[in-house]
N, C-alpha and C positions, 0 to 999 in steps of 0.2 A: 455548441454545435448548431449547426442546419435544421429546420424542421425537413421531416421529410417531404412535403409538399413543396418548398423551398428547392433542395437537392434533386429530386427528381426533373422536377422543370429544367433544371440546369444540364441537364443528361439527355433530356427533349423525352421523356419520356413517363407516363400517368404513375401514381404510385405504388399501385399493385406490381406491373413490372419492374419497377427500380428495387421496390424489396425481396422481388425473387431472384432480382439478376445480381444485388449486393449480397447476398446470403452465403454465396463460396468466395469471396473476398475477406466476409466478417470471419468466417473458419479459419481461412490460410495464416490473417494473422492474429488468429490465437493459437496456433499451432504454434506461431515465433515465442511464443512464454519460453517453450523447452530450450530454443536453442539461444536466448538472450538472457534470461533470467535463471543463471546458475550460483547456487549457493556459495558453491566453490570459488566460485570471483570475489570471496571476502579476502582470500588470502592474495593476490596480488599486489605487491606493492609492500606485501608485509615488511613492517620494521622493527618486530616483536612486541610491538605494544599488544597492553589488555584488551584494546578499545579496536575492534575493525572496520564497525557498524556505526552508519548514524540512522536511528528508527522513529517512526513518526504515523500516524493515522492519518487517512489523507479521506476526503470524502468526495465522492461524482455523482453532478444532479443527473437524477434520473426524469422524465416525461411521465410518471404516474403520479395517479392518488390513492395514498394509503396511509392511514395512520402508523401504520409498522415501518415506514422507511421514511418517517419524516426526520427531516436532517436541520437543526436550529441555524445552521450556518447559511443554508439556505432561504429557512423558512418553507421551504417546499421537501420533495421527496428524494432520497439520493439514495446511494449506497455508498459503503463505508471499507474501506482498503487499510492494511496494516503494510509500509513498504521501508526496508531496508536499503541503504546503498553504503557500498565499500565506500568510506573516507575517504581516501588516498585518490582513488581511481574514478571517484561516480558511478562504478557500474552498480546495478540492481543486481541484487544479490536476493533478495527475498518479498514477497507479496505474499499477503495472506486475506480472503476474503473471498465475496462480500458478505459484509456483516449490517446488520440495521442496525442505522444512527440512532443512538440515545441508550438503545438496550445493552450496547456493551462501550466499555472506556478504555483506553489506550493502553494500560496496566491487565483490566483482563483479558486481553486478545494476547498480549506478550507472555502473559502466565501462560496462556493453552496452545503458544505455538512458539515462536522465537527462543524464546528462555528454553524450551528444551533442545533447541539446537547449535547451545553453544558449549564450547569445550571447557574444559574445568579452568577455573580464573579466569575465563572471556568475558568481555564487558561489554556493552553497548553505548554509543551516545546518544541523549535522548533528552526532550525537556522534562518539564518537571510534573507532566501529566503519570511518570514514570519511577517518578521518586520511591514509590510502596518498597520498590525492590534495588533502590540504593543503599548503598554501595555495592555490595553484592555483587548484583549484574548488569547495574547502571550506573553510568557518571550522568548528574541533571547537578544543573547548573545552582540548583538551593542544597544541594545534600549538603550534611554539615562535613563530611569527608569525603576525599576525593580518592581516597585508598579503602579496600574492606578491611 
């Protein structure tokens, strides 16, 4: 993205104003979370497979400095998103965050969110930062079985 110095000029206007007047823009869409990112849109498409989910940590640099959200991927500071999409469909089905890079890994974010909202014998797809809880309730692509 744009620095704000950048965007603002662009808009013909100093930055003070451009971040009061972006302010009910950055609201309205995160309001769209509720109406685009429905859990429910796992099931579309179902074709009774285990597997609905493909899941993954994703991380977004952020413009600060801080040792708690330093993100190795960047070298700099981000924050850290856990994001589900249906297979079948690509819709987003699930985000979970933000979390600071480094302090948590792909396996314990799934343990304290995802994995309890899946049905009995649901599986997710997922590499192999996910393995801890394959079979079970992951397919990764090292497990040594692809059934529990």
């Amino acid at each position: 993205y744009e620095p704000e110095l950048v965007l603002s000029a662009k808009f013909g206007a100093d930055p003070k104003t451009f971040r009061k007047q972006m302010w009910p823009f950055i609201h309205a869409l995160s309001e769209l979370e509720y109406q685009v990112i429905i859990f429910d849109n796992c099931y579309k498409g179902d074709q009774q497979h285990d597997c609905l989910l493909s899941v993954d940590g994703t991380d977004f640099r952020i413009n600060w400095t801080s040792k708690a959200f330093y993100s190795h991927k960047f070298k700099g500071c981000g924050l850290w998103y856990e994001v589900a999409l249906n297979i079948l469909t690509g819709d987003i089905c699930w985000i979970n965050g933000p979390f600071e890079p480094g302090k948590y890994n792909d396996l314990m974010i799934f343990r304290i969110g995802l994995m309890g909202e899946l049905d009995e014998g649901e599986r997710v797809e997922a590499d192999d930062g996910y393995l801890g809880e394959a079979p079970l309730h992951v397919k990764c692509p090292k497990s040594l079985t692809s059934d529990p």
